[in-house]
C-alpha positions in Angstrom: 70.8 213.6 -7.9 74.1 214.5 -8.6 76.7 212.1 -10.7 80.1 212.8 -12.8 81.4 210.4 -15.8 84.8 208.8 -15.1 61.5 208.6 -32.3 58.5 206.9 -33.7 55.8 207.5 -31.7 52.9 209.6 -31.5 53.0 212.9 -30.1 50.0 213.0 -27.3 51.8 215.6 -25.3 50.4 219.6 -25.5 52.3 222.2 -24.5 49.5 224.9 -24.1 47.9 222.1 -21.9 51.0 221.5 -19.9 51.9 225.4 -19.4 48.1 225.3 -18.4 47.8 222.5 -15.6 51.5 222.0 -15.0 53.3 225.4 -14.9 54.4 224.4 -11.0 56.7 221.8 -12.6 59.4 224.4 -13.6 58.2 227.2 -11.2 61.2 228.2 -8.9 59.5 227.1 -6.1 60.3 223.5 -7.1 62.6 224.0 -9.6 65.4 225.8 -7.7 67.1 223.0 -5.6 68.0 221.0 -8.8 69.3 224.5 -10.4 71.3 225.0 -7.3 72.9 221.5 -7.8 73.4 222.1 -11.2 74.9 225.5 -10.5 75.8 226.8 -13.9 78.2 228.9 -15.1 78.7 231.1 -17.8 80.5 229.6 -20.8 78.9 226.0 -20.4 77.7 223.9 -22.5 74.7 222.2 -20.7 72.1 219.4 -22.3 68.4 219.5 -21.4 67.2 216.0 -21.3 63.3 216.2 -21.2 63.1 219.8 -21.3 59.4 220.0 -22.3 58.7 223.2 -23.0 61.9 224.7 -22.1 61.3 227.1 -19.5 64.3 226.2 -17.6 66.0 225.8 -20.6 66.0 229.0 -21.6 66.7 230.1 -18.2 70.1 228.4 -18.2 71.2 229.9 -21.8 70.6 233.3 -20.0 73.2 231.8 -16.9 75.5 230.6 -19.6 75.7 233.7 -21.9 76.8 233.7 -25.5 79.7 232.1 -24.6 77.9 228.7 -23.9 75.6 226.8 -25.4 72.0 225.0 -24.2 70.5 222.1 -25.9 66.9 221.5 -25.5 65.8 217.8 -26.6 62.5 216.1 -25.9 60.0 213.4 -27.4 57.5 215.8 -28.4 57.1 218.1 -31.6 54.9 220.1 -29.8 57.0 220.4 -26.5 60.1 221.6 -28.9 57.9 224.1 -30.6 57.0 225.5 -27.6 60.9 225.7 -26.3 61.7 227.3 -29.6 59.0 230.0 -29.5 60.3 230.4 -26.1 64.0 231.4 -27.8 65.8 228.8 -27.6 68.0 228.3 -30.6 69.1 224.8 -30.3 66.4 222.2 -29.4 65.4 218.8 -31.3 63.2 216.2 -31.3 64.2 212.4 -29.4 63.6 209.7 -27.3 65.9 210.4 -24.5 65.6 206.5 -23.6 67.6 206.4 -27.3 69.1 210.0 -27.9 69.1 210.4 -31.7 70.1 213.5 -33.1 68.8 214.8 -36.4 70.9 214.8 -39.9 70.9 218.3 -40.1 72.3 218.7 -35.9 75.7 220.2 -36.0 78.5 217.3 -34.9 80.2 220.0 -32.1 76.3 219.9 -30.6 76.1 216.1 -30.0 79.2 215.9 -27.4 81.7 217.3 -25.3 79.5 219.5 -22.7 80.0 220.0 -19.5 76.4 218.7 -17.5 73.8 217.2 -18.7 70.4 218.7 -16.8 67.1 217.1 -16.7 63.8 218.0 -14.5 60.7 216.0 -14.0 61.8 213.7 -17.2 63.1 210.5 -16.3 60.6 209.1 -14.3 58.6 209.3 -17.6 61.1 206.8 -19.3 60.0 203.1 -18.0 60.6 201.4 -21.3 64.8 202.1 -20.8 66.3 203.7 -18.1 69.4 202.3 -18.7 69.1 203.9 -22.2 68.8 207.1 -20.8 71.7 207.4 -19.0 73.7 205.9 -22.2 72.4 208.9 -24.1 73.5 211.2 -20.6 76.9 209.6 -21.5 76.9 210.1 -25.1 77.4 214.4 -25.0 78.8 214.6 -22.0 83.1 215.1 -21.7 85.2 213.1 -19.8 84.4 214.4 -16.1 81.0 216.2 -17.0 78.1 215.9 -14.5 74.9 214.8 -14.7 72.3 216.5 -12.6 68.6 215.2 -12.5 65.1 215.2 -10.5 63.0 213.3 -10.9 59.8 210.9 -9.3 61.3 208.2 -7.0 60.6 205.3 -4.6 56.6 205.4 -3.7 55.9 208.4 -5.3 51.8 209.3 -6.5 51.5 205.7 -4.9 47.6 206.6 -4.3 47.1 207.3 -7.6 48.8 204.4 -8.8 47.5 202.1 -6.7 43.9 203.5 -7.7 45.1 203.5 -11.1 45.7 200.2 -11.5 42.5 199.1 -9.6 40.0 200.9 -12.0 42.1 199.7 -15.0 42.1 195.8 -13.7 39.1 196.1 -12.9 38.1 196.1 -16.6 40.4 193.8 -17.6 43.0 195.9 -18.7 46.8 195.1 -17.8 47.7 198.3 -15.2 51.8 197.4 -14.7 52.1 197.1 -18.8 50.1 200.5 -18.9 51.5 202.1 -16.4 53.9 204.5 -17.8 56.0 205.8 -15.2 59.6 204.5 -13.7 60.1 205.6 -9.7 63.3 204.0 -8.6 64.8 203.7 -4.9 68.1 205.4 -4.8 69.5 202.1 -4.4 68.0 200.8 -7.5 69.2 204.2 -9.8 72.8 204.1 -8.4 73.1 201.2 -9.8 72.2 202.0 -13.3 74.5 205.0 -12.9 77.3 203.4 -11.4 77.0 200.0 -13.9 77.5 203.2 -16.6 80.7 204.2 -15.0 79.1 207.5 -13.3 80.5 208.4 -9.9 77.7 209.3 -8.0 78.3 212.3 -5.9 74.7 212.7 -4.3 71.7 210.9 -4.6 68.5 211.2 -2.5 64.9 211.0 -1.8 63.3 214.3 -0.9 59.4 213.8 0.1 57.4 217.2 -1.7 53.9 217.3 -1.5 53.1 218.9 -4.5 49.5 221.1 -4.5 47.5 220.9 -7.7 46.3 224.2 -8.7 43.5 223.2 -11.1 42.8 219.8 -9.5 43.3 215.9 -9.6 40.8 215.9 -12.4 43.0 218.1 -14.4 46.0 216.2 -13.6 44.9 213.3 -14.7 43.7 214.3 -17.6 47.0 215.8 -18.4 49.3 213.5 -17.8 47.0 210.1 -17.7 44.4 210.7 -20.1 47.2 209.6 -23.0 49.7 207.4 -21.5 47.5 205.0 -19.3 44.3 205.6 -20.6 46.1 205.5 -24.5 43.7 203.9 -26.5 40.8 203.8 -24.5 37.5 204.8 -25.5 36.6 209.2 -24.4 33.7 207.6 -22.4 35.1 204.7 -20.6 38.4 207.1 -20.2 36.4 209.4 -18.6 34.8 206.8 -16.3 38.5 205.5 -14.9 39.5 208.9 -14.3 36.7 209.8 -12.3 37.1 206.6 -10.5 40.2 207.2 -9.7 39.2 210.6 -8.4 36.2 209.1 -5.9 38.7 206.7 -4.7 41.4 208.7 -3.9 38.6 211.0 -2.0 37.5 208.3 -0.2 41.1 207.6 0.9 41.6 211.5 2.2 38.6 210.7 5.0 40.3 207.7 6.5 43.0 210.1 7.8 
């Protein structure tokens, strides 16, 4: 996705886990068709919205030299320690669905850059999309671009659909705990373009993504402490496996 302008909670996210079980996320493989859109250059000032734990990040202030500037932000402390220990300099702590910056965060940091670049983060931010891209608005300049990827239309549909079957099932309320946001491009254009972006290029791209370490793994990364927040370790432990045989059984009826 391509488009040009005309925190409170607690921290379940681990970055040793995510480096772990997630590493493909920001591997090149996947990584370098939203890069290629972004196409940086060196001087810019680019924002990384969701940049966990700042791989690319740090990957663009190399492109970008000491003449530019990167900005990491993310919702978690431990994803921002991670990006720091990575080197680099400038990275904070927010809800991107309501960018704050810290007290302390130099005023020619919080606007004025030239793109705004975010990778597997938005489809985390169901509670305010539209919030989001106010926040994309908020450092850009005047004619600044905003390059994203991100889950869309029908995307981990199994594991949704079993998600929210093992969860009813036990009379838990699946759509209020589900914690992801996959638009259709029609449906994100129009939170774009209602925010005064000029969408340049927008698009679903089906990529079947292997997991190295397993569905188990998966889901107890990225699961585990969104949808399965506040459940009991044993009963947790009994959805995700659930989930699992169910989405096993659905592979044999291919």
């Amino acid at each position: 996705m391509a488009a040009s302008s005309s925190t409170g909670s607690t921290d379940t996210w681990s970055a040793q886990d995510y480096n772990t079980h997630a590493s493909f996320v920001y591997s090149q493989t996947y990584a370098s068709p939203v890069l290629t859109l972004l196409s940086p250059r060196p001087g810019e000032k680019i924002y990384d919205f969701g940049c966990g734990s700042g791989e690319l990040s740090v990957q663009l202030a190399r492109v970008v030299g000491d003449d530019g500037i990167v900005v990491g932000v993310d919702a978690s402390e431990s994803m921002i320690s991670q990006t720091r220990k990575n080197g680099l300099t400038h990275a904070f702590v927010s809800d991107i669905q309501a960018l704050q910056f810290p007290e302390e965060f130099p005023s020619d940091l919080r606007g004025g850059f030239d793109a705004v670049f975010s990778n597997a983060a938005l489809h985390w931010c169901n509670r305010d999309p539209k919030g989001v891209v106010e926040g994309v608005k908020t450092v850009l300049k005047p004619g600044g671009r905003f390059i994203a990827e991100m889950g869309g239309f029908m995307n981990c549909v199994g594991v949704r659909i079993a998600m929210h079957a093992a969860l009813n099932r036990r009379g838990y309320n699946a759509q209020e705990r589900d914690p992801w946001f996959f638009p259709s491009v029609v449906a994100y254009q129009s939170i774009l373009e209602t925010a005064g972006f000029k969408v340049d290029e927008i698009a679903l791209h089906p990529r079947p993504t292997p997991l190295p370490k397993g569905l188990y793994e998966w889901l107890a990364l990225f699961v585990r402490e969104s949808a399965l927040a506040g459940i009991a370790d044993a009963e947790a432990e009994e959805i995700i496996q659930e989930i699992v045989q169910l989405l096993r059984f659905a592979a044999t009826l291919q």
